[in-house]
C-alpha positions as CSV (number, residue, x, y, z in Angstrom):
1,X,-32.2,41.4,-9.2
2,X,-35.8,42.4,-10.9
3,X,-39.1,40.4,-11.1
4,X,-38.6,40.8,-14.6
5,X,-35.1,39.2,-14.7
6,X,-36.6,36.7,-12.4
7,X,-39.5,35.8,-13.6
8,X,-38.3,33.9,-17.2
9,X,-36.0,31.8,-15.0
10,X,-38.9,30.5,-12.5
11,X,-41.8,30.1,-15.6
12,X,-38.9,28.1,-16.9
13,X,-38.2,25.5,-14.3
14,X,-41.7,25.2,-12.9
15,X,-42.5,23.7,-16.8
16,X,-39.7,21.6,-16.1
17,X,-40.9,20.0,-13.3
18,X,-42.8,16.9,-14.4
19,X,-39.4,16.2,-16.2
20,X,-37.5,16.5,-13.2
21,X,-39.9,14.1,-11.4
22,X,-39.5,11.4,-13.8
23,X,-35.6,11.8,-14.0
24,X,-35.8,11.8,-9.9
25,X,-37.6,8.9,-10.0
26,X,-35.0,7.2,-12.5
27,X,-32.3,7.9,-10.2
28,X,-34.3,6.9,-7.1
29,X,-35.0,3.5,-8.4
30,X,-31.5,2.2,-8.4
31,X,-30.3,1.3,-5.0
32,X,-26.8,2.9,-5.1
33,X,-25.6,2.1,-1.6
34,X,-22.2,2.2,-1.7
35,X,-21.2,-0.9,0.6
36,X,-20.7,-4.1,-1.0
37,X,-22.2,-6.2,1.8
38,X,-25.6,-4.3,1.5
39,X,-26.2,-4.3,-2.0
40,X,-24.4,-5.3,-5.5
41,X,-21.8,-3.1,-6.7
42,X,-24.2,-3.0,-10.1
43,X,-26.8,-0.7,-8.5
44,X,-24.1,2.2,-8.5
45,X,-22.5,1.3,-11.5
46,X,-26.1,1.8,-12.9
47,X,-26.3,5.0,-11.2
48,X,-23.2,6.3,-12.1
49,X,-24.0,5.8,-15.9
50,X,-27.0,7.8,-15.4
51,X,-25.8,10.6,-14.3
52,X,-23.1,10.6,-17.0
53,X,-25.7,10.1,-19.6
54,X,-27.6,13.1,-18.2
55,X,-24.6,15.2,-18.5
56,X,-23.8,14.0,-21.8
57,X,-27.6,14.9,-23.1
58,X,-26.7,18.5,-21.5
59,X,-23.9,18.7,-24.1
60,X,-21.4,18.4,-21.4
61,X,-17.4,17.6,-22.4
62,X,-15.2,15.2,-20.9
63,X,-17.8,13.5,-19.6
64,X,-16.2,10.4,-17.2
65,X,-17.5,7.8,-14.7
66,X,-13.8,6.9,-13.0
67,X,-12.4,4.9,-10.3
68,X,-11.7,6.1,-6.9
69,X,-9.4,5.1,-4.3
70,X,-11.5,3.3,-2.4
71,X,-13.5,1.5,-5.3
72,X,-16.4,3.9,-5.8
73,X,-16.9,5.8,-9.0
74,X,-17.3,9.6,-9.0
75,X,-18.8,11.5,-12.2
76,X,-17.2,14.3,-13.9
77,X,-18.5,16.6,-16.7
78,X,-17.5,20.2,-17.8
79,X,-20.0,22.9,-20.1
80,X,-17.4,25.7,-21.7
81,X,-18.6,28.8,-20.8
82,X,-18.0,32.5,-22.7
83,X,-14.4,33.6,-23.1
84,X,-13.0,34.7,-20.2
85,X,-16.4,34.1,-17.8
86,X,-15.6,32.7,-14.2
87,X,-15.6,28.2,-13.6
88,X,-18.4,27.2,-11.1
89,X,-17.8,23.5,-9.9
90,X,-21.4,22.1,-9.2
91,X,-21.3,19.0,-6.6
92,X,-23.7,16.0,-5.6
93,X,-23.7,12.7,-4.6
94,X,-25.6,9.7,-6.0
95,X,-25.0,7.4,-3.1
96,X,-27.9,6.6,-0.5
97,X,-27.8,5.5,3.1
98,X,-29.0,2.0,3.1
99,X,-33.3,2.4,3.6
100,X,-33.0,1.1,7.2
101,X,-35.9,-1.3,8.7
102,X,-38.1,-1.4,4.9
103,X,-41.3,-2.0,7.0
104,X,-40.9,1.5,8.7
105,X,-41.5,2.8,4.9
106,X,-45.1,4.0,4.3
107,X,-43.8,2.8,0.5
108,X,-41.1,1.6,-1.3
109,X,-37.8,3.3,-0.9
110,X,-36.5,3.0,-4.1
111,X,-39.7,4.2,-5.9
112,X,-40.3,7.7,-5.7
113,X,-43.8,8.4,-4.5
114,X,-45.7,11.2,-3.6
115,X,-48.0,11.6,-0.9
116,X,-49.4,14.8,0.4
117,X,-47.6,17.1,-1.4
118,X,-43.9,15.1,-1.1
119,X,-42.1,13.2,-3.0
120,X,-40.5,10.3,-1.3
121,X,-38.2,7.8,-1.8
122,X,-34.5,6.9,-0.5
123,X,-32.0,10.2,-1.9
124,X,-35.0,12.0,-3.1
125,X,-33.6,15.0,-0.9
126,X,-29.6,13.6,-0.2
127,X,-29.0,13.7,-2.6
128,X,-30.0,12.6,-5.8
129,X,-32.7,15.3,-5.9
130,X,-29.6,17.8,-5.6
131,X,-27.9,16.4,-8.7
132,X,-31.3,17.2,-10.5
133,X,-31.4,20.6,-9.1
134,X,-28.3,21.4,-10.9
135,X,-29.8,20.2,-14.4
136,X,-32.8,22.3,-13.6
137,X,-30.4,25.5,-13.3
138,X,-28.3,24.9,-16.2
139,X,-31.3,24.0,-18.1
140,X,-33.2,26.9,-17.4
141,X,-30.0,29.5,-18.3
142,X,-30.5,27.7,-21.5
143,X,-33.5,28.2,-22.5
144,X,-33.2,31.9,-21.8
145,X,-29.8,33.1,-23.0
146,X,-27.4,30.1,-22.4
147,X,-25.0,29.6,-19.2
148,X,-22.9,32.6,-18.8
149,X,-20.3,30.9,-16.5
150,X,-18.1,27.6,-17.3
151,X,-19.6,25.0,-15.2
152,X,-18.3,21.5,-13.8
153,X,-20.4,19.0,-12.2
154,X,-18.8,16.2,-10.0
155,X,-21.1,13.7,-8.5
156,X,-19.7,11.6,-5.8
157,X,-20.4,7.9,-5.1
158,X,-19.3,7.0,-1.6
159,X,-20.0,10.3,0.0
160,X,-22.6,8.4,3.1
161,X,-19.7,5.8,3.1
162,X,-17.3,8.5,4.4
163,X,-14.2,6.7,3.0
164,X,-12.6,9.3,1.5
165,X,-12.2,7.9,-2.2
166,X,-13.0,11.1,-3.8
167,X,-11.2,13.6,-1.6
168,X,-8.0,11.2,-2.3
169,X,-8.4,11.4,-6.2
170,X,-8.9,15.2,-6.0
171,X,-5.9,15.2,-4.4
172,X,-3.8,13.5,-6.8
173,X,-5.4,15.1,-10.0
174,X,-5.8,18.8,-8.6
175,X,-6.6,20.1,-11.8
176,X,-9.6,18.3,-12.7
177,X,-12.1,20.0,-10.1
178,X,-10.2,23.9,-9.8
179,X,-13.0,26.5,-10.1
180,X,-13.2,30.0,-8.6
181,X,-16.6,29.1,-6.7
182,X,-18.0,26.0,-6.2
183,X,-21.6,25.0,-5.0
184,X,-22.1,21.7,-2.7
185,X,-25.7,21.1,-3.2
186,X,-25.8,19.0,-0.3
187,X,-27.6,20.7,2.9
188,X,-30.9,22.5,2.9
189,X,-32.9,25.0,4.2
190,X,-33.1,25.7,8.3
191,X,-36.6,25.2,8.0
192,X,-38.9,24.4,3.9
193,X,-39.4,28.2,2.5
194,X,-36.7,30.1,4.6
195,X,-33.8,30.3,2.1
196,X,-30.3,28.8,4.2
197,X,-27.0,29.0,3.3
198,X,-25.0,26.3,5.8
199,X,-21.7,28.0,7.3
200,X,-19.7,25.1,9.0
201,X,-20.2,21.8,8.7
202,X,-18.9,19.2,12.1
203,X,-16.1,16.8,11.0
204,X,-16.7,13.0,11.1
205,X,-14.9,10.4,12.8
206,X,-16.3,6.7,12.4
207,X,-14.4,3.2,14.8
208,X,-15.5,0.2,15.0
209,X,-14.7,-1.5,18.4
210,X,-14.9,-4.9,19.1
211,X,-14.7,-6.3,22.8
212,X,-13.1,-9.7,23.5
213,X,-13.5,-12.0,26.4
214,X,-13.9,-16.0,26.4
215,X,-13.0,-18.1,23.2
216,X,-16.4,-19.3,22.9
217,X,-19.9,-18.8,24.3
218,X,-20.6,-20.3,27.4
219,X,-24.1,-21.2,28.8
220,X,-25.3,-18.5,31.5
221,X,-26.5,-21.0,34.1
222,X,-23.1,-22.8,34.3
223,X,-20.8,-19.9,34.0
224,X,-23.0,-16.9,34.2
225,X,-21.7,-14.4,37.0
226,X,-18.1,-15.0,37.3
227,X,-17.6,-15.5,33.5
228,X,-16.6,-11.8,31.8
229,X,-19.4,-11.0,29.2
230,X,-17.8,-9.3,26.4
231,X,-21.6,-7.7,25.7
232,X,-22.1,-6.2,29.3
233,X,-18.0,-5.1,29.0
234,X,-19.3,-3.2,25.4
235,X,-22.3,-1.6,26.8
236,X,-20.1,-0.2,29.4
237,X,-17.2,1.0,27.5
238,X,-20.0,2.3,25.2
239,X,-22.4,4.3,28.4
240,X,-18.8,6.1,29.2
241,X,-19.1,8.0,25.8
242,X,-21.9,10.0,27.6
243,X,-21.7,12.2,30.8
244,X,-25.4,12.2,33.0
245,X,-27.1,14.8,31.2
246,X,-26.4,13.0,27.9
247,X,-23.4,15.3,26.7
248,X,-20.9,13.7,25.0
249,X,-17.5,12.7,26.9
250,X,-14.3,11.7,25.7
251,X,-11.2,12.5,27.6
252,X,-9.4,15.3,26.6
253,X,-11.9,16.4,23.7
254,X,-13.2,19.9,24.5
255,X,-17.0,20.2,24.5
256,X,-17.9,23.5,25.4
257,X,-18.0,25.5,22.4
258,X,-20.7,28.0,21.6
259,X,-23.2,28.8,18.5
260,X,-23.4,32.7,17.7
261,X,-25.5,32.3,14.5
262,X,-29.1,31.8,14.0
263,X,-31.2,30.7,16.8
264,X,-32.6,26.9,17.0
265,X,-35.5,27.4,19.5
266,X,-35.8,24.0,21.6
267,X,-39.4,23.6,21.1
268,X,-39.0,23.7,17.2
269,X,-35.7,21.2,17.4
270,X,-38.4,19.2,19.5
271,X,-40.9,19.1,17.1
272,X,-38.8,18.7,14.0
273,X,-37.1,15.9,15.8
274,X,-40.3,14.1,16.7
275,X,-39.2,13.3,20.4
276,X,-42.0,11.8,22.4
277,X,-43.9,13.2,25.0
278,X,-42.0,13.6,28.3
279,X,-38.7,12.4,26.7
280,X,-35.7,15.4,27.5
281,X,-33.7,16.2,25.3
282,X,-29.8,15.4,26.0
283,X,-27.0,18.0,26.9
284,X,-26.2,21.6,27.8
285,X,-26.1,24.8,26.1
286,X,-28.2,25.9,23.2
287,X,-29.8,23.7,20.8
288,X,-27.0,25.6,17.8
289,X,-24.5,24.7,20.6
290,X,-25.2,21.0,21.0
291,X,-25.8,20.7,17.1
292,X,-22.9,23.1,15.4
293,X,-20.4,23.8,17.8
294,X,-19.8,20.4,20.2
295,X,-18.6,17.4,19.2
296,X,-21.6,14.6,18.8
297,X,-21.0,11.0,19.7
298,X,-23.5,8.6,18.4
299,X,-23.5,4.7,18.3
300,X,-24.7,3.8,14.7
301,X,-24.4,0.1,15.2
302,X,-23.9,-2.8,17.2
303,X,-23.7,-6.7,16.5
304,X,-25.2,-8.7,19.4
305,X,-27.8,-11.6,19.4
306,X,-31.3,-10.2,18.1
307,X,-33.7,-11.0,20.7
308,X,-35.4,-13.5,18.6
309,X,-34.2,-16.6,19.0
310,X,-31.2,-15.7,21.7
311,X,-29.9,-18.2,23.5
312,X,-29.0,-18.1,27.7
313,X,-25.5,-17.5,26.7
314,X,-22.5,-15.4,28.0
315,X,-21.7,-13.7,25.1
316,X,-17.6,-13.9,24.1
317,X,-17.3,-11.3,21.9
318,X,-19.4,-8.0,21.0
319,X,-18.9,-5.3,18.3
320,X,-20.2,-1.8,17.8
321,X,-20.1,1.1,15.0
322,X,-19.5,4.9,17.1
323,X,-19.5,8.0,15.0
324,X,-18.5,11.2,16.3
325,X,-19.0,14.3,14.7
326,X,-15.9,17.3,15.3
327,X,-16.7,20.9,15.5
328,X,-14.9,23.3,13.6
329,X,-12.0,24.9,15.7
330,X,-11.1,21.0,16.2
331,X,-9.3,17.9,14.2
332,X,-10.7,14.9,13.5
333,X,-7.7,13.3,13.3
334,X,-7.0,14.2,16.9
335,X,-10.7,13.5,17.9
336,X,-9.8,9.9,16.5
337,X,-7.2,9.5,18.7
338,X,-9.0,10.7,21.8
339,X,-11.8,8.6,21.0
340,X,-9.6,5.4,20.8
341,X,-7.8,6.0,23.7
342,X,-11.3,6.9,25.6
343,X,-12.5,3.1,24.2
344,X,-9.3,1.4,25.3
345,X,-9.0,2.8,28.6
346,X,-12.5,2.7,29.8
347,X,-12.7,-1.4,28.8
348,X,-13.6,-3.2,32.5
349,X,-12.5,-6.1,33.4
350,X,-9.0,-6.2,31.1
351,X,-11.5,-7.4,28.2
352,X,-9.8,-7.4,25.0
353,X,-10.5,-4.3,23.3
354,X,-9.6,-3.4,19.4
355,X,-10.3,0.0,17.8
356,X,-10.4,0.6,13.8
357,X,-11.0,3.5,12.2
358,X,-13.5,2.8,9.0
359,X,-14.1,6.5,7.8
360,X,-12.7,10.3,9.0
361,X,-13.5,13.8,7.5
362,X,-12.2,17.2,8.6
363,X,-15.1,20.1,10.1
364,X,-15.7,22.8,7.5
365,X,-16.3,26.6,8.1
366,X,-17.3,29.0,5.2
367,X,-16.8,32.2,4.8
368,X,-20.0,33.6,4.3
369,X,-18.7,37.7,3.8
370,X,-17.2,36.7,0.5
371,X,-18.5,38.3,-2.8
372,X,-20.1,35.1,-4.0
373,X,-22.2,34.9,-1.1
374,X,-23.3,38.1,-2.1
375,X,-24.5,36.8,-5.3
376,X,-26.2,34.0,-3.6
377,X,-28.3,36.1,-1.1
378,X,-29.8,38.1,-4.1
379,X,-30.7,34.6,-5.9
380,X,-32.0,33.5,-2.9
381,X,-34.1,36.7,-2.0
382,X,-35.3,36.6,-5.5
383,X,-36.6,33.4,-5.6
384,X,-38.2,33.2,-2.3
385,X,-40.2,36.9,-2.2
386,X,-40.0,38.5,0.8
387,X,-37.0,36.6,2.8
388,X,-33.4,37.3,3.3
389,X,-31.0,34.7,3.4
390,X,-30.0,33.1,6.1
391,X,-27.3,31.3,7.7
392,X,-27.3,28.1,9.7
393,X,-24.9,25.5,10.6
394,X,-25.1,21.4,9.8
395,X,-24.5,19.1,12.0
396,X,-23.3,16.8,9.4
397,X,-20.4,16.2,7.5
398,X,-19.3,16.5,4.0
399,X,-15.5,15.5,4.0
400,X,-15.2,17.0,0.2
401,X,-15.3,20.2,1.7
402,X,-11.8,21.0,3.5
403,X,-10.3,18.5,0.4
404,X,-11.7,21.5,-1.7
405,X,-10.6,24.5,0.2
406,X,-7.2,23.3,0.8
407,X,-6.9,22.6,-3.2
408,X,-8.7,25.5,-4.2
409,X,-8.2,28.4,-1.3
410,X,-9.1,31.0,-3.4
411,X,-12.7,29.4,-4.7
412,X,-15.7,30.4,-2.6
413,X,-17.5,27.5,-1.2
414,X,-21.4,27.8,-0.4
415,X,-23.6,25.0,1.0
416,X,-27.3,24.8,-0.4
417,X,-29.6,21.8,-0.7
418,X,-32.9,20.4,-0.4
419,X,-32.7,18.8,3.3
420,X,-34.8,20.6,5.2
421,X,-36.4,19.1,8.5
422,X,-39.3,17.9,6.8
423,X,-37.1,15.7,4.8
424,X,-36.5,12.9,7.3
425,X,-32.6,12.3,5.5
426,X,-31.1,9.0,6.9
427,X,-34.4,7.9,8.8
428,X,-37.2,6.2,7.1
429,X,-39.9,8.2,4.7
430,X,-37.3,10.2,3.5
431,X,-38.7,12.7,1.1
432,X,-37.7,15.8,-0.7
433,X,-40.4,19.2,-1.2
434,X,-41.0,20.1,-5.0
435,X,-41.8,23.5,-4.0
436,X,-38.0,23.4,-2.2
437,X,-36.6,21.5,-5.4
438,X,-38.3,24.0,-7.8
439,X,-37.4,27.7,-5.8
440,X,-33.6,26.0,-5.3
441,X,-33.0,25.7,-9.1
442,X,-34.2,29.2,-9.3
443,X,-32.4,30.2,-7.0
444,X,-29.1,28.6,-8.1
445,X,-29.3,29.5,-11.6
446,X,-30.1,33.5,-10.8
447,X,-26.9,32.6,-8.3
448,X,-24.8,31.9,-11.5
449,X,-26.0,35.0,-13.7
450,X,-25.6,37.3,-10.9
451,X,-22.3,35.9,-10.1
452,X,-21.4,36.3,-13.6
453,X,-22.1,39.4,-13.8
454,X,-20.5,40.5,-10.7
455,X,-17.1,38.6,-12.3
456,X,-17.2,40.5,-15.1
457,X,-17.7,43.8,-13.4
């Protein structure tokens, strides 16, 4: 692809920016967590009808905001392309994680704000800012010849809740989201200017377990030592999860598998991390190995008295939130039932232990040799002068994924996105890079002329 080619595309979307801010900051403001006993149902409705609205302005067809199987709503919206041009389906989420502790945020979450050179605010990166990325695209193949490929965009709204709505609908209505490539705007770059293409994603499995032991609290003076504290029983049951070094252990779940893609050096994990001083890191092997090739477990949550205002009491009951992410090469739905039967049998003391599964999605691996990979490592090259593109894994998980591939096995699935380290996604400060947001929508619209092209070759 020439300068030439590339340069109308780029002049294009950087004058397209300060729109894209504003819109960003739109979306930003409505607080679309998608779990009821956070935040009101309304803020994703809102969301929702934004998105559909911006489709609709983009002279989009069929534009719906429906009902999902486990009460979200997704957005759909398809742009006819020329006769006989190849369907790319173009995927985000409007959902945020929740903003965690507010007073860890330099400013609000929900108003985007920028500070040295970022913009921040809560799904700036994950992944509102990816939904705008696609308008950027489309809009600048429009202003320079018009979208030479039929395009559908589907924008999910319980994709941080794991729960599977969307994946169940797709199922059921196979039709709606077919396409012979499809582009999950949803991960970044391995590090802010190195173009990265993500080629597996780790699986997701997500139990709450709640440990039983009295009927009521007791006071700690009068029965403390000989009565069983369901809190100590938790922490223990929990601490098995983990061998010494840090790894993860669950009985009968393999944990040895091995990263051959590009290298994560451990002083640049450090440092993109932010561990303290004199703090190790946990586990064996590589950094790659420990982030895209072994299974992850991580407890998320746990309800226990806050420290203000605790009482000396025995505690008689205790409740915790584990997630575990599942390497590709392994099943989630097995890795569920290892985990439970890890939780139940490592319970002391005969406590009462119950296990329930609140959210499950299947590892992902792409096949990064196919033709419209080739298309997206000229884009990429084009739009980031003088660097190759690379490919990385993702320690997260985007359940949509395997939904899609097993619908769809001959589309071609590739993973971009604007969460690169920098971005802080799921902490506080989250934040997305303009310079990331602009060279991405360059990069995916050249992605769907070249691909075009290559179609109709």
């Amino acid at each position: 692809m020439t300068a030439r080619a590339t340069r109308p595309i780029a002049e294009t979307v950087a004058a397209l920016m300060p729109r894209a801010k504003t819109e960003l900051a739109e979306l930003v403001a409505f607080p679309s967590v998608a779990d009821p006993a956070q935040y009101p149902p309304s803020a994703c409705q809102a969301a929702a009808g934004w998105v559909a609205d911006a489709l609709r302005a983009e002279d989009f067809h069929d534009v719906s905001v429906f009902d999902t199987p486990d009460g979200s709503q997704s957005v759909y919206g398809y742009l006819p392309g020329p006769a006989g041009a190849p369907t790319v389906l173009l995927y985000a989420h409007y959902d945020v994680q929740p903003p965690l502790d507010p007073a860890g945020w330099r400013t609000s979450p929900f108003e985007l704000t920028e500070r040295d050179g970022r913009w921040y605010g809560r799904g700036a990166a994950d992944c509102k800012g990816g939904f705008i990325m696609h308008l950027l695209a489309l809009r600048a193949l429009k202003a320079n010849g018009g979208v030479p490929v039929g395009v559908k965009v589907i924008v999910e709204g319980s994709e941080e809740q794991g729960t599977g709505g969307l994946e169940r609908y797709a199922e059921a209505h196979p039709e709606l989201l077919a396409a012979d490539a499809i582009v999950i705007g949803d991960t970044g770059n391995f590090r802010a200017g190195l173009p990265t293409v993500t080629s597996c994603l780790r699986g997701m499995t997500l139990v709450r377990v709640q440990v039983d032991t009295l009927e009521g609290n007791l006071h700690s003076g009068l029965f403390g030592g000989a009565a069983p504290d369901a809190l100590a029983a938790l922490i223990r049951v929990l601490d098995s999860l983990r061998a010494e070094d840090g790894s993860t252990r669950v009985d009968g779940l393999a944990s040895d598998g091995e990263w051959s893609g590009l290298n994560y050096p451990e002083a640049d994990f450090r440092g993109d991390a932010k561990v303290l001083d004199g703090v190790s890191l946990i586990g064996g092997g590589t950094v790659g190995d420990r982030l895209w090739a072994r299974p992850a477990v991580t407890v998320v949550g746990i309800d226990c008295p806050p420290v203000v205002g605790a009482t000396p009491s025995v505690q008689s009951t205790a409740r915790a939130q584990v997630s575990l992410r599942v390497p590709p090469g392994q099943d989630a739905a097995e890795a569920t039932k290892l985990l439970t039967a890890h939780l139940e049998a490592h319970t002391p003391w005969g406590a009462r232990v119950s296990v329930e599964q609140v959210g499950q999605g299947q590892p992902f691996q792409a096949d990064v040799t196919s033709p419209a990979y080739t298309s997206m490592a000229t884009a990429l090259a084009a739009a980031y002068p003088g660097q190759e593109m690379q490919v990385a894994g993702m320690g997260g998980s985007i359940p949509l994924c395997n939904t899609l591939a097993a619908l769809y096995p001959r589309a071609e699935i590739l993973l971009i996105g604007l969460s690169e380290p920098e971005a802080q996604i799921h902490a506080v400060n989250e934040s997305v890079s303009p310079e990331e947001l602009e060279r991405l929508s360059v990069a995916e619209a050249l992605f769907l002329a070249e691909y075009a092209q290559a179609a109709g070759a």
